[in-house]
DRENGUFI-625795 format. One record per atom (N, C-alpha, C, O): y, z, x. Coordinates in steps of 0.02 Angstrom, whole numbers, plus 32768, in hexadecimal, padded with zeros to 4 digits. Each point is the difference from the previous one (the first is absolute). Example, Ala and Ser with C-alpha at 12.3 -4.5 7.8 and 13.67 -1.06 7.14 Angstrom:
% DRENGUFI-625795
7EE481868294;803B80007FD3;803C8000802D;7FFF80218034;80367FBB7FBA;803B8003802A;803780257FD9;803780088019;
% end
This chain:
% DRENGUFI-625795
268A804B5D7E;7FCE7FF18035;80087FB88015;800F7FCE7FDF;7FE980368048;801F7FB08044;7FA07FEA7FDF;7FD080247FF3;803D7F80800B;7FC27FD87FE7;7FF17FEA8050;802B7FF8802B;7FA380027FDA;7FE07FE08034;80147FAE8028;800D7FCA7FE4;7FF080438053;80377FBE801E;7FC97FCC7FEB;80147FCD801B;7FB780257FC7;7FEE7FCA7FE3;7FFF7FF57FB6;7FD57FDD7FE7;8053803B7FFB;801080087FB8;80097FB28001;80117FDB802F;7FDB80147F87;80307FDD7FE8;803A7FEE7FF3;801B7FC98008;7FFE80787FDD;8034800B800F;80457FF1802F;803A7FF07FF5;7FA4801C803B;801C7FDF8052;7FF07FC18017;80227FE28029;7FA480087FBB;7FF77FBC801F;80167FB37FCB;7FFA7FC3800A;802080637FBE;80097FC47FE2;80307FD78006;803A80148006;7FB37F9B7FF9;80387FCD8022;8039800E7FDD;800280107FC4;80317FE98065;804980157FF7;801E7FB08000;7FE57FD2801F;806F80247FA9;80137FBF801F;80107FF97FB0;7FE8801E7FD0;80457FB08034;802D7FE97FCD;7FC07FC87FCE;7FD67FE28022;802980177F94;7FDB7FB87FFD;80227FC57FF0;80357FFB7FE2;7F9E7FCC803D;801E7FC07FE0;801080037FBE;7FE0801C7FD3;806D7FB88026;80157FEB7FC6;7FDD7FD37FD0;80097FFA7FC3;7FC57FE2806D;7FED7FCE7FDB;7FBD802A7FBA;7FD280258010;803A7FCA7FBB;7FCB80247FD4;7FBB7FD98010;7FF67FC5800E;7FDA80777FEA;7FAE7FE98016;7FF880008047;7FCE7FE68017;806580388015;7FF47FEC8058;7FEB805C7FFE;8017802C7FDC;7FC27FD5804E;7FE880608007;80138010804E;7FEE8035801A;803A7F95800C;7FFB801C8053;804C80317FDE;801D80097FCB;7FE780118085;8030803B800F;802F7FED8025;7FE77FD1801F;805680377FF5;80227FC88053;802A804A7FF8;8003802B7FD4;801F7FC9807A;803C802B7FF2;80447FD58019;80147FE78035;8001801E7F8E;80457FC98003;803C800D8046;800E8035801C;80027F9B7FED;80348004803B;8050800D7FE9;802D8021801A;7FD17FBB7FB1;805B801A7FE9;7FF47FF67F92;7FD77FE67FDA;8064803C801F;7FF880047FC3;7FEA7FD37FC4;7FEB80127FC9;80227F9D8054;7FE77FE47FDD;7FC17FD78014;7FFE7FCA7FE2;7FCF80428048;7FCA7FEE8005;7FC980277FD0;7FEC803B8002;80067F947FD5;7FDD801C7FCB;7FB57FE08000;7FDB80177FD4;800A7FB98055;7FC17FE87FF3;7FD48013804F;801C80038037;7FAE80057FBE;7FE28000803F;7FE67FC48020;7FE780148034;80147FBC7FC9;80027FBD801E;80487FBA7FDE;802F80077FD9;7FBB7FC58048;801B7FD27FF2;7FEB7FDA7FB0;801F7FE67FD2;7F95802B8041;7FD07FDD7FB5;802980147FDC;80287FDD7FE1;7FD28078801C;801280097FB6;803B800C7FDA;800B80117FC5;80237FDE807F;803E7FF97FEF;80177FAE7FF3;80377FF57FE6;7FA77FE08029;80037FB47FE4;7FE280017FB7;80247FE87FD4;7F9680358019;7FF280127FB6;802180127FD8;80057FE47FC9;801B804D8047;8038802E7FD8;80427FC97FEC;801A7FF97FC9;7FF27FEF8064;803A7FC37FFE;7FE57FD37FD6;80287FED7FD5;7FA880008029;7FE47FCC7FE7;7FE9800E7FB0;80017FD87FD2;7FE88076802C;800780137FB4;80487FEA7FF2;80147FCE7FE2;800C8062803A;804A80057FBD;80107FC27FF9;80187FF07FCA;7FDD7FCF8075;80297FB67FFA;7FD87FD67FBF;80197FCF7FE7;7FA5804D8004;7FD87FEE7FD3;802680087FB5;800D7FDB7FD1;7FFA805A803D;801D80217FC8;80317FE77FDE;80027FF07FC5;8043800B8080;80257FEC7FFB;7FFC7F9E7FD0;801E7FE07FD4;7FA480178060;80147FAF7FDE;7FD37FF77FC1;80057FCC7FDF;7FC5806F800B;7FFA7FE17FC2;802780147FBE;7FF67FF67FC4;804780328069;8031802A7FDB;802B7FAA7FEE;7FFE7FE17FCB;801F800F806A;80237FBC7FF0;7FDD7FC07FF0;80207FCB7FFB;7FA980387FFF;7FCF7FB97FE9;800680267F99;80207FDE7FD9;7FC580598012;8013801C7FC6;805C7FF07FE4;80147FDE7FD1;80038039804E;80527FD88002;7FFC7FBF7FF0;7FDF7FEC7FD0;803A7FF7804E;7FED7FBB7FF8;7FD97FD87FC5;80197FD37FDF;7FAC8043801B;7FE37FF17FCD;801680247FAB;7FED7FF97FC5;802D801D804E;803480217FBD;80317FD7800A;80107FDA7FD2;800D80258060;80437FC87FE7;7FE97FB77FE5;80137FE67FCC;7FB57FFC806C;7FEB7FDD7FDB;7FE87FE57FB2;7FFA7FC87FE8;7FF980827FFC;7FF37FF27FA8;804F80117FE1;80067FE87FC8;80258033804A;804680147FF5;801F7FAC7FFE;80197FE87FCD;7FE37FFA8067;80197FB9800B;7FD67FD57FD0;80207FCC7FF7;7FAD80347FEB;7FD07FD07FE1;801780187FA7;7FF97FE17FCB;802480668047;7FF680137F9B;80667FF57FFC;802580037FCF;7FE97FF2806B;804F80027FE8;801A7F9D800E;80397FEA7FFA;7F897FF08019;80187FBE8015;80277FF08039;802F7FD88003;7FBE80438020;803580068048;7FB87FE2803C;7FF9801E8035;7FD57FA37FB7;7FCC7FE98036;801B7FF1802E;80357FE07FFD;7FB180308036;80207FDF8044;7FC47FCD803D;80037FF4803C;7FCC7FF97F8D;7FCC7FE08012;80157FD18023;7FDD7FEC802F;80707FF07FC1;801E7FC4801C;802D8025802F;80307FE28017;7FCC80387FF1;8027801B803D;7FDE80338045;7FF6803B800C;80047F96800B;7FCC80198041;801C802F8019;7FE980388005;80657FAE8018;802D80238030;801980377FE2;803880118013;7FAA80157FBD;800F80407FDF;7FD380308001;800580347FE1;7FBA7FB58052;7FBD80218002;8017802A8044;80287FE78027;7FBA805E7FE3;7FFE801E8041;7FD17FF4801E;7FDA7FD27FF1;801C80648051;7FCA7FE0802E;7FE2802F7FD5;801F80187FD1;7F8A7FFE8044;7FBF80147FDC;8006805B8015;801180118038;7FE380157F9F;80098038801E;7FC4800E8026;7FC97FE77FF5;80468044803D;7FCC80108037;7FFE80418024;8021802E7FE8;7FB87FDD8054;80038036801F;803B7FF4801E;802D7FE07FE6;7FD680488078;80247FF68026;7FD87FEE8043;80197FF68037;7FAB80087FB8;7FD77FE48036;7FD67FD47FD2;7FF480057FC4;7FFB7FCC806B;7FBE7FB08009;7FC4802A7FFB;8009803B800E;7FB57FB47FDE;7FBE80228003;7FDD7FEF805B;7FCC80168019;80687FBC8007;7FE78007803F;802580028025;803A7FF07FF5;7FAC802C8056;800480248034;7FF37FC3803F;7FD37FD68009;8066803B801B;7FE37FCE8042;7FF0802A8049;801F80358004;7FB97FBC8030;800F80078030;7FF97FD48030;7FE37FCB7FF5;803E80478058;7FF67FD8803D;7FC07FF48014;7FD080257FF6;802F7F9F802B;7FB380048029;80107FF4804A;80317FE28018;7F8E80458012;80177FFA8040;7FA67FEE8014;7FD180187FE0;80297FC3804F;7FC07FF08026;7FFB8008803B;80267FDE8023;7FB2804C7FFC;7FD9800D803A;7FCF7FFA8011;7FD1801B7FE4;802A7FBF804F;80277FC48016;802B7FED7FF2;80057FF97FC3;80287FF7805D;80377FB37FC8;7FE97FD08022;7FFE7FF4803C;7FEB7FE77F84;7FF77FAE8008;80177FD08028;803B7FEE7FFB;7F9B7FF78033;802F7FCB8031;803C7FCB7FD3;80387FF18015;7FAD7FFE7FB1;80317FC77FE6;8031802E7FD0;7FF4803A7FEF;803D7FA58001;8020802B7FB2;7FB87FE77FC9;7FCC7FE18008;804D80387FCE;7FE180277FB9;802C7FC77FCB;802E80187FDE;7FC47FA3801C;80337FD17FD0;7FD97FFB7FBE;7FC780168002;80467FDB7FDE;800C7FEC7FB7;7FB97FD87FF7;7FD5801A7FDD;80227FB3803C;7FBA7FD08015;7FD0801E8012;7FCB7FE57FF0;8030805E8039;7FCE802A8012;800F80447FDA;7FCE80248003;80637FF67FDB;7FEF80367FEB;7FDC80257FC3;800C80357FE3;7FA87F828011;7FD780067FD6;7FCD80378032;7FDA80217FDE;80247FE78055;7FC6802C8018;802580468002;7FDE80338008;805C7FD17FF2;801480497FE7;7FF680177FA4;800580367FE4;7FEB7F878003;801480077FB3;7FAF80277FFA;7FF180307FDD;7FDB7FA2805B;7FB780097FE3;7FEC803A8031;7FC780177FF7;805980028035;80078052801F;800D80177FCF;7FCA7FF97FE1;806380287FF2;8025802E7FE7;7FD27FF77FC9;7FD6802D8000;80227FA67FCA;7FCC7FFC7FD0;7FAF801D801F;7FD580147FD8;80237FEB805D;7FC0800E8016;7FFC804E7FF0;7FD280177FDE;80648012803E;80168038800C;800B80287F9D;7FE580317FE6;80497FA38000;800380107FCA;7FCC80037FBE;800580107FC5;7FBE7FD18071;7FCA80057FC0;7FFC7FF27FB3;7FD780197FDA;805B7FBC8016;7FFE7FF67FC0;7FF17F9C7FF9;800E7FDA802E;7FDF80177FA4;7FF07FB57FE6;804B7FEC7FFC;8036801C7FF5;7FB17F9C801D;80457FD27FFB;800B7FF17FB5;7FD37FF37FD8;807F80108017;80097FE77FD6;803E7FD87FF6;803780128015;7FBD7FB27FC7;801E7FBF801A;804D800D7FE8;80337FE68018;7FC880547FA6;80347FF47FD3;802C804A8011;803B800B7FF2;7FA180188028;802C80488011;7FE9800F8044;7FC88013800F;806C7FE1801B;7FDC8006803B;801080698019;802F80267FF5;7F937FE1802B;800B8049801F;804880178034;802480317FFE;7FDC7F98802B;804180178026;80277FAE8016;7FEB7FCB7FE9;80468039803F;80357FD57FFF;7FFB7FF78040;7FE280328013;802A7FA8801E;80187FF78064;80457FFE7FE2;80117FF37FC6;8011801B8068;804E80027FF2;80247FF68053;7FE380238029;80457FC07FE9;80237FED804C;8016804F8002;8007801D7FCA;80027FFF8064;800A80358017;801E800C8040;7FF07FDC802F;8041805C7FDA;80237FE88042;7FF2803A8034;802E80158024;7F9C80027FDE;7FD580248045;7FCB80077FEE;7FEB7FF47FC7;7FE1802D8085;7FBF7FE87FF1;7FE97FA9800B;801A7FD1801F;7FB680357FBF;7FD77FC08002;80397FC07FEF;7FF77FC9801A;804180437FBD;80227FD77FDB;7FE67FEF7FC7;80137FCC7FE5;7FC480578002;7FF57FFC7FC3;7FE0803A7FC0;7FC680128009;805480037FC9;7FE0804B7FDE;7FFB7FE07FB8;800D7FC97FE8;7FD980748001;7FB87FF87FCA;802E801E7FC4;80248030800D;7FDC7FB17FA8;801480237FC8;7FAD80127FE8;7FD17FDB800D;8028805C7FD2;7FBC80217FEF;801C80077FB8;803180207FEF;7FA57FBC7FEB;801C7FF07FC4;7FC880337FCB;800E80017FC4;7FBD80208050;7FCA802A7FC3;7FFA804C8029;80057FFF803D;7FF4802C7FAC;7FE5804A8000;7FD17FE88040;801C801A8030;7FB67FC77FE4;7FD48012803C;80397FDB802E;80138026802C;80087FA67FD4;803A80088035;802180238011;7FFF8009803D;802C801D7F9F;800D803A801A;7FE4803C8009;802580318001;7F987FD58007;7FC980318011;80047FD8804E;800D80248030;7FEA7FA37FD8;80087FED8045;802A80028035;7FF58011803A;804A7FD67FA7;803B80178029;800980337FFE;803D80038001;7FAF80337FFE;801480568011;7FBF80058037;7FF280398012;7FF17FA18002;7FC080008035;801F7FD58024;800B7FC87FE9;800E80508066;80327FD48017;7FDC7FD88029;801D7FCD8014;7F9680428007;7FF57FE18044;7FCF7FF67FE6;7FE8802A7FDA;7FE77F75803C;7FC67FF67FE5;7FDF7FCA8038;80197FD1801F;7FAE80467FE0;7FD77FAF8038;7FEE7FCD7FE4;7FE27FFB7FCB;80347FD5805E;7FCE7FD77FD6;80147FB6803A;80237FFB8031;7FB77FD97FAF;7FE47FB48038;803C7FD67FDE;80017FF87FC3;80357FEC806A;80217FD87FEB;80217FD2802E;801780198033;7FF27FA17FC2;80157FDB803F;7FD87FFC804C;80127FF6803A;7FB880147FA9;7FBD7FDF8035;7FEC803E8012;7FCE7FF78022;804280547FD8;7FF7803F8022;800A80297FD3;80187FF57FC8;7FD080508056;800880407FE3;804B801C800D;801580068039;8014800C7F88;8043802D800F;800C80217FCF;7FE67FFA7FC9;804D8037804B;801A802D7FD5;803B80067FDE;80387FFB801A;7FB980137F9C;803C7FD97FE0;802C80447FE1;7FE0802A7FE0;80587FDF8026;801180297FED;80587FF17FCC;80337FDD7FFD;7FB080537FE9;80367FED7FBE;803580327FF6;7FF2803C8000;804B7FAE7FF8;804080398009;8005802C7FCB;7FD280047FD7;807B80328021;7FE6801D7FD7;80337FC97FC0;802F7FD98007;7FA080457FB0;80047FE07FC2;803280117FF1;801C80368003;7FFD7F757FDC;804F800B7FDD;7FF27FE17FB2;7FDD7FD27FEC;805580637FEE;7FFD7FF47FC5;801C7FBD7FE1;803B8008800E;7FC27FB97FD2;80337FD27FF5;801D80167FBB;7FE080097FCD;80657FFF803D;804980137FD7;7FEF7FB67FC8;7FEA7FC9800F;802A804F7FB1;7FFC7FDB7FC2;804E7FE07FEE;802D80187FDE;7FCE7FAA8046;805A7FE97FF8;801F80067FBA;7FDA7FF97FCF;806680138027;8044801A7FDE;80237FC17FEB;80227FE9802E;7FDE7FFB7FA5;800F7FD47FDB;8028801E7FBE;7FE280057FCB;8068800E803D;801B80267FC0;80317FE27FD6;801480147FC9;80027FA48063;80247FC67FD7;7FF77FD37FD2;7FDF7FCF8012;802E80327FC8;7FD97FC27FCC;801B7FBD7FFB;80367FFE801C;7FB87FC37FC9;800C7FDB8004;80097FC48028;7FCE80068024;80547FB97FF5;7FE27FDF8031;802180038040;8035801B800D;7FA07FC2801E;800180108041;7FDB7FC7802F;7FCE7FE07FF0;804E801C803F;7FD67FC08031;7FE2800E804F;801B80018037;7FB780057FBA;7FCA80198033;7FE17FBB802A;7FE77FCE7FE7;802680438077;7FD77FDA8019;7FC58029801A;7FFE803D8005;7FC97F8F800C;7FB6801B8000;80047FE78046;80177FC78000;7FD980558049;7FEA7FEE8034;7FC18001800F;7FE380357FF1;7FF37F908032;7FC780197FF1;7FEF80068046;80097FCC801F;7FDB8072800D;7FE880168033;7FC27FF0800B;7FF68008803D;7FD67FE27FA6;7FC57FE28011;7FE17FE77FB7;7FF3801A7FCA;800A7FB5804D;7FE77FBF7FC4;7FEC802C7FBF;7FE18034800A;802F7FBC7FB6;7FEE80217FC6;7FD17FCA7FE3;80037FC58010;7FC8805C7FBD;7FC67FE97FFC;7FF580007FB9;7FDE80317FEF;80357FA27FD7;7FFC7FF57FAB;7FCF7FD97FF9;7FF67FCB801E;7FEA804F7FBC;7FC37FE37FE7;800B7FEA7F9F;801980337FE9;7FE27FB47FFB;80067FF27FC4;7FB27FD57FD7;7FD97FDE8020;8025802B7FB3;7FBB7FEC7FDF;80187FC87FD6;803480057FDF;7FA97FC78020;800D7FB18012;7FE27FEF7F84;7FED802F7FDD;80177FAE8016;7FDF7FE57FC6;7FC17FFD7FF3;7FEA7FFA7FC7;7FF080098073;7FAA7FEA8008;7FFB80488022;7FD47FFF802B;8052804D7FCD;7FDD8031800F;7FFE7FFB804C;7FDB802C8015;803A7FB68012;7FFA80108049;803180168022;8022801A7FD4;7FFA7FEE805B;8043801D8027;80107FBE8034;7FE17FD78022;805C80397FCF;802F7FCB803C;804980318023;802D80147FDB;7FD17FF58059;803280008033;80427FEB7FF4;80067FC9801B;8043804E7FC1;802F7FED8010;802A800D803A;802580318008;7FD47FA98016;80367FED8038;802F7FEB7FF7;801C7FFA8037;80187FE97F86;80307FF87FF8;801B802C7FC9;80067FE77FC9;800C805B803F;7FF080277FCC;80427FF97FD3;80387FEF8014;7FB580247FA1;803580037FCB;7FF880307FF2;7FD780298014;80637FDB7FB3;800480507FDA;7FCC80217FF0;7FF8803A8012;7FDC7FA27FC8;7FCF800D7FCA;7FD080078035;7FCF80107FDE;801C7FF08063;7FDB80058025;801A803B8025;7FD680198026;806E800A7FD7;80118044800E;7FFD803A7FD3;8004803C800B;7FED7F8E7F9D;8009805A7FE5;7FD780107FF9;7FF8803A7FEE;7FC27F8D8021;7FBF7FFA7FF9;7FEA80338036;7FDB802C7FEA;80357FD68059;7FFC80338025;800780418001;7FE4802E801E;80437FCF7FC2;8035805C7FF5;7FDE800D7FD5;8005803D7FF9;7FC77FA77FCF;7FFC80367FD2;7FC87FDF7FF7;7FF97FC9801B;7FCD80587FB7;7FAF80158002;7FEE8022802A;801B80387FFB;7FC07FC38034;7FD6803B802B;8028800A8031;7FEC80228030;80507FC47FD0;8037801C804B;802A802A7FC4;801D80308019;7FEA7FCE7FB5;8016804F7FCD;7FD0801A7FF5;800C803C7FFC;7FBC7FB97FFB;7FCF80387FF0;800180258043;7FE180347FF5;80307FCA8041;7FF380008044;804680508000;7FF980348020;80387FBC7FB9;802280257FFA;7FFA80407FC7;80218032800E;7FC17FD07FC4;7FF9801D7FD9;800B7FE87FC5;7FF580207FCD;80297F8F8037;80117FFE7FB2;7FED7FC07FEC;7FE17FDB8026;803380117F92;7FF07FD27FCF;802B7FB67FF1;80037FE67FC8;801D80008072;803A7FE97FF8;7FF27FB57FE1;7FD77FD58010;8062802B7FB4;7FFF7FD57FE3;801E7FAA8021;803D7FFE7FFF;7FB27FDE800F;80277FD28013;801E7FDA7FF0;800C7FCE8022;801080427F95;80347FDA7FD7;8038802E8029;80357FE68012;7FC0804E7FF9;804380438019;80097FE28043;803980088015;7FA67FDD800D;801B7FE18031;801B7FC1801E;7FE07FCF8011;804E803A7FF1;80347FBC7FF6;80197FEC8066;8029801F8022;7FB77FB57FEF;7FF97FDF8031;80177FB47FFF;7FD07FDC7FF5;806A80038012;801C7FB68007;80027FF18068;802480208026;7FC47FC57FE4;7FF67FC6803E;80597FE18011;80107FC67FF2;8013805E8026;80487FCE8013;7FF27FCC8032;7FFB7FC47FF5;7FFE8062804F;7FFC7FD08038;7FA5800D8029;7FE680378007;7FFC7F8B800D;7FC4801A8019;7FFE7FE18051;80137FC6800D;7FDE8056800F;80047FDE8057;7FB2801C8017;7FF58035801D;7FE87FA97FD4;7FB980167FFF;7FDC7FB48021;80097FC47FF8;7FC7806D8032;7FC87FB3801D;7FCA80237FF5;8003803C7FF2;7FB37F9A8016;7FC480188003;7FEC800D804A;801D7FE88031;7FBC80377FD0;7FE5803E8046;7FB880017FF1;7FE380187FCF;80027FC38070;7FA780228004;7FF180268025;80137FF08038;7FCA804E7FC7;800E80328027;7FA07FED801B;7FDB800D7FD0;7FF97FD88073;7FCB8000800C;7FD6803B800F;7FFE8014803A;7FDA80107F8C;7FF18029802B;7FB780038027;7FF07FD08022;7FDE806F7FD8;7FD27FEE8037;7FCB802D7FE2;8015802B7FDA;7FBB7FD2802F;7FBA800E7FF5;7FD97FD87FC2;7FD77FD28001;803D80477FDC;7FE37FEA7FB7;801E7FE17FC3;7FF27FDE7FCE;803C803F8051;804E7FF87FBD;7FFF7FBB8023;7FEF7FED8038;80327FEA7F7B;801F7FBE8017;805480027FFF;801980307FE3;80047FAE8031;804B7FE88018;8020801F7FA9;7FE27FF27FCD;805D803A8034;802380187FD7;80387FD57FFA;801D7FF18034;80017FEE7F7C;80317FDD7FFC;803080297FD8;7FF880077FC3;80378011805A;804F800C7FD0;80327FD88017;7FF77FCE8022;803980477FCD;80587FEE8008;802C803B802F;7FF6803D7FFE;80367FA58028;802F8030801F;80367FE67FFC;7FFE7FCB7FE1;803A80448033;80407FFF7FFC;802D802D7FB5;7FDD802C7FE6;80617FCB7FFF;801F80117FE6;7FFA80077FB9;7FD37FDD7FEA;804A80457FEB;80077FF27FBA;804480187FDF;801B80278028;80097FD27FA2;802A801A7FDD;7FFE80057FB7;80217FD87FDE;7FBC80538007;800E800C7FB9;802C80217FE5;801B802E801D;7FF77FBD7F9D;8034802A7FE0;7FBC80157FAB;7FE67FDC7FD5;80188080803C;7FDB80257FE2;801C803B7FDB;803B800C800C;7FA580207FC4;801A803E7FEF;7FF2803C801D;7FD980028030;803F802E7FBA;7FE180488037;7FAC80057FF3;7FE7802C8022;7FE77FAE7FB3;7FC580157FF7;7FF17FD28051;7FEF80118039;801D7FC37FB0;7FE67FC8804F;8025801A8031;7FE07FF88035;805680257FD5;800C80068034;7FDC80458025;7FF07FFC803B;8006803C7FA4;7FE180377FFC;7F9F7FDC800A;7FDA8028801A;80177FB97FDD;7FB37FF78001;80197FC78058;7FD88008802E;80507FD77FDB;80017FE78041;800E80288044;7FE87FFB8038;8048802D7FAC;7FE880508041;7FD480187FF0;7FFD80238032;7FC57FF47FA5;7FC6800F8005;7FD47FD78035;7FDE80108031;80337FB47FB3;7FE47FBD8034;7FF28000804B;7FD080018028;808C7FFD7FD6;8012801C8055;7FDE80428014;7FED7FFE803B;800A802B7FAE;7FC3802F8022;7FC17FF87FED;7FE2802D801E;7FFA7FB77FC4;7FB07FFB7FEC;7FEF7FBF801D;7FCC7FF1801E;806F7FE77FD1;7FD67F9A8007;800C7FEC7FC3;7FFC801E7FCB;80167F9F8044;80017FD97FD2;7FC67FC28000;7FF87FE38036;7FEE80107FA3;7FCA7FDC7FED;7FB680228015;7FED803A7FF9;7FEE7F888026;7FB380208004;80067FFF8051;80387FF98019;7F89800D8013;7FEF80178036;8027803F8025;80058008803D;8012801F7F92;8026802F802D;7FEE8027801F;802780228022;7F8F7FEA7FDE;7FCF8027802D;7FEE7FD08040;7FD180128024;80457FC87FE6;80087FBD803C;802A800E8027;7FF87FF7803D;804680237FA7;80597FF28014;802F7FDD7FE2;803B7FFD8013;7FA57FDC7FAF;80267FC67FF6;804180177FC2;8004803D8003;80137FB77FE5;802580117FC3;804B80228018;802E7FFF7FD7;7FDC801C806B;803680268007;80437FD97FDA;7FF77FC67FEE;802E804D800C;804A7FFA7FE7;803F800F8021;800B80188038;80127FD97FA8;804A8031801A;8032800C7FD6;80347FEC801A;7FD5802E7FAB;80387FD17FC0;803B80398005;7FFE803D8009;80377F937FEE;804E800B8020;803D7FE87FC9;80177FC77FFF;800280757FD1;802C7FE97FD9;802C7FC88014;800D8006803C;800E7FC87FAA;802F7FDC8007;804280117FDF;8006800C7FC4;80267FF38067;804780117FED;801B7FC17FC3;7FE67FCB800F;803A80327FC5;800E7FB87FF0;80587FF87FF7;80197FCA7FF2;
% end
């Protein structure tokens, strides 16, 4: 006997399921190897096994490490025998373009692009914080000329919301944000030394804590004022614990001046350094300075300031 054309039977959703475990949608795949029903949960899925993968090789490692300590083989003195840090294959942040409508009679510079910093924080609803900032300004080459790294979980709840209002540059416009790109976790697989120049694209911003507990501004920066950068809350920033004895940073050549950058409302005048640098480092520093080059190096990088550029040197 034929069931009734409203059976269950007949009406139940049809369709391949996501690969990803714990996902309950249905898709119907386009070729044999489309196995997830979105992008999410095919970045999750990636992001499990790369987990896996690296606390598979952080476990490694730390066995060789007691292997090297019970057979006398320390290599505590030997920096240039350390690898880079194991990791994913993606950064925890995401950038996109910005575009304004209106576009602004003036450009969008460096000196003024504190009223985009205190737009986008307005938008992002979260408290300032001095030491982890929520997102990054970054130079950008369409659009406004300038896009956003979204550095926490409600940032990227935002950038997947592409279009937003809001009062900026004396008026009401509409800001709209491109689509989200993942940032790639740089490949550092050489060991040992190497001589890296640092370009700096908009003034970098070191802060250091003085004898009497207060902070001072280097503008003439040294080593110890770069590894000071790369590691505490710009590694926690990454996921990890980095030791800074493991990072081995020497100063060769420095072509550096001081830079006041004036800005406007409330904020007072920002002091870093621009121009050149050349260090000779190991794969841990050199691996945490392309992190750099995509996140920022030093503080205000939710300003613009910190960009980089770092460029093996041939020798």
């Amino acid at each position: 006997m034929l069931e009734a054309a409203d059976s269950p039977a007949l009406t139940a959703p049809s369709g391949s399921p996501c690969a990803r475990p714990g996902c309950p949608n249905l898709f119907s795949p386009r070729h044999p190897r489309h196995l997830y029903c979105c992008d999410r949960c095919r970045y999750q899925a990636a992001d499990a096994r790369r987990s896996k993968d690296r606390a598979h090789i952080t476990e490694n490692r730390a066995r060789f490490a007691r292997w090297r300590t019970a057979n006398g083989h320390a290599v505590g003195n030997q920096p240039a025998l350390l690898g880079a840090p194991p990791h994913g294959v993606y950064l925890g942040s995401v950038g996109t373009s910005l575009t304004l409508s209106p576009v602004p009679a003036h450009p969008v510079l460096l000196r003024n692009a504190w009223q985009l910093h205190g737009a986008l924080h307005h938008l992002l609803g979260e408290p300032h914080d001095r030491n982890r900032p929520s997102f990054s300004l970054v130079p950008w080459n369409e659009g406004l000329g300038w896009g956003v790294l979204w550095h926490t979980a409600r940032g990227h709840e935002l950038a997947e919301r592409r279009d937003h209002r809001l009062h900026l540059f004396g008026q009401d416009r509409a800001l709209h944000l491109g689509p989200a790109v993942r940032l790639k976790c740089p490949t550092v697989t050489r060991r040992g030394w190497r001589l890296l120049r640092i370009d700096v694209v908009t003034p970098v911003v070191i802060r250091c804590q003085t004898e009497g507990n207060s902070t001072t501004t280097r503008t003439c920066p040294e080593a110890s004022n770069l590894i000071g950068a790369l590691t505490g809350e710009f590694s926690s920033r990454l996921g990890l614990t980095q030791d800074p004895a493991q990072v081995c940073v020497e100063l060769m050549e420095r072509h550096t001046q001081p830079e006041t950058t004036l800005m406007g409302g409330k904020y007072p005048p920002v002091r870093g350094f621009v121009g050149h640098l050349t260090v000779r480092t190991n794969a841990v520093g050199h691996w945490l300075l392309l992190c750099a080059e995509r996140l920022g190096l030093g503080g205000r990088t939710g300003f613009g300031f910190g960009r980089v550029r770092v460029t093996e040197v041939v020798e």
